[in-house]
N, C-alpha and C positions, 0 to 999 in steps of 0.2 A: 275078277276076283276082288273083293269089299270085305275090309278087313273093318270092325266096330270094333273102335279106342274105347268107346264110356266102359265097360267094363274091364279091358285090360288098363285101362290108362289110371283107376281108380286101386286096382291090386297093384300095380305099378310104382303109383303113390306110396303106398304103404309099405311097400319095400323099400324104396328110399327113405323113406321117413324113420324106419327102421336102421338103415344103415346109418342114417345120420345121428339118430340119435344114442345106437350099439357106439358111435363113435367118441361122443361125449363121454358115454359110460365107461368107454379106454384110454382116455384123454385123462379123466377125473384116478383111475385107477394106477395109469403111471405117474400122476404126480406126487399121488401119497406112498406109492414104493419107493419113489426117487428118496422124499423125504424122510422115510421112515428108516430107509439106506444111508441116507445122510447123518442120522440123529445118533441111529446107533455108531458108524462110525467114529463120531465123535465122544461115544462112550454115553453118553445121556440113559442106555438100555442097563438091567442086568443080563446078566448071562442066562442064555434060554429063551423061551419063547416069552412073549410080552402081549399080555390081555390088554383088552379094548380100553377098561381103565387105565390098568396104567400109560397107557399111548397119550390118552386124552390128558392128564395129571401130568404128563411132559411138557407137553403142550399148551395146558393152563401156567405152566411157570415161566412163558414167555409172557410176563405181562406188559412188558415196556409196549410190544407190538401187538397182542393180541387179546380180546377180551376174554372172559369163559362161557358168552355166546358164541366168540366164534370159533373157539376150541370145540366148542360141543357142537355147531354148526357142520365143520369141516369133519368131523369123526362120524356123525349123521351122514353126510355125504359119502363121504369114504367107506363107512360098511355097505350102504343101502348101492352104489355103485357094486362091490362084491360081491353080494347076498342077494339081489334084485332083477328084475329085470324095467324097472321102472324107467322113465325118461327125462332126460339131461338137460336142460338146457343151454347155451353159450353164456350165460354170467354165471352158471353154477360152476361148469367149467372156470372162469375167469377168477371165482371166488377160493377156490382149491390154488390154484398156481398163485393169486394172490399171497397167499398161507403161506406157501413154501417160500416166496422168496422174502416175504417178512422175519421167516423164520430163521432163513439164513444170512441174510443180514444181519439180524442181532447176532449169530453167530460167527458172523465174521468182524465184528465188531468188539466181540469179546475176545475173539482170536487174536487181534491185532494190540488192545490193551492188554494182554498180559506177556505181550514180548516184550 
């Protein structure tokens, strides 16, 4: 019995490639819930649901840490991760949780001078 790899080992591929990159796209998706969980609790939301602008205009007012490329970068990534099924790579990953903990750093930094 001769089992030929080139063709399963080739579909193979692409289901890993698949998995790996499905992965980033869940990687990228919990970091901006984590943050967006975060922002609001901290009141930064109004009450209700909260548009893509205004998310992004939250986020441009981190200026100390974050420019408004990469507020508009990281809102790029974070819908197209939702809406997409396009592919991730490991620093787009990196560049998302980057965000977040910029984010809350200045947040806890704020936190801490106003005790």
């Amino acid at each position: 019995y001769r089992v030929y790899l080139s063709t399963s080992c080739s579909a193979q591929e692409r289901r890993l490639n698949k998995r790996k990159h499905a992965g980033n796209r869940r990687q990228i998706k919990q970091w901006n819930r984590l943050l967006y969980r975060k922002l609001r609790a901290k009141g930064k939301f109004r009450r209700g649901t909260v548009s893509d602008e205004e998310y992004e205009e939250v986020l441009k007012s981190y200026t100390k840490v974050l420019s408004p490329e990469e507020a508009r970068r990281y809102m790029y990534l974070a819908k197209a991760a939702a809406f997409s099924h396009n592919e991730f790579d490991d620093e787009e990953v990196w560049f998302c949780k980057t965000v977040y903990r910029k984010v809350l750093y200045e947040e806890g930094k704020n936190d801490s001078a106003g005790k």
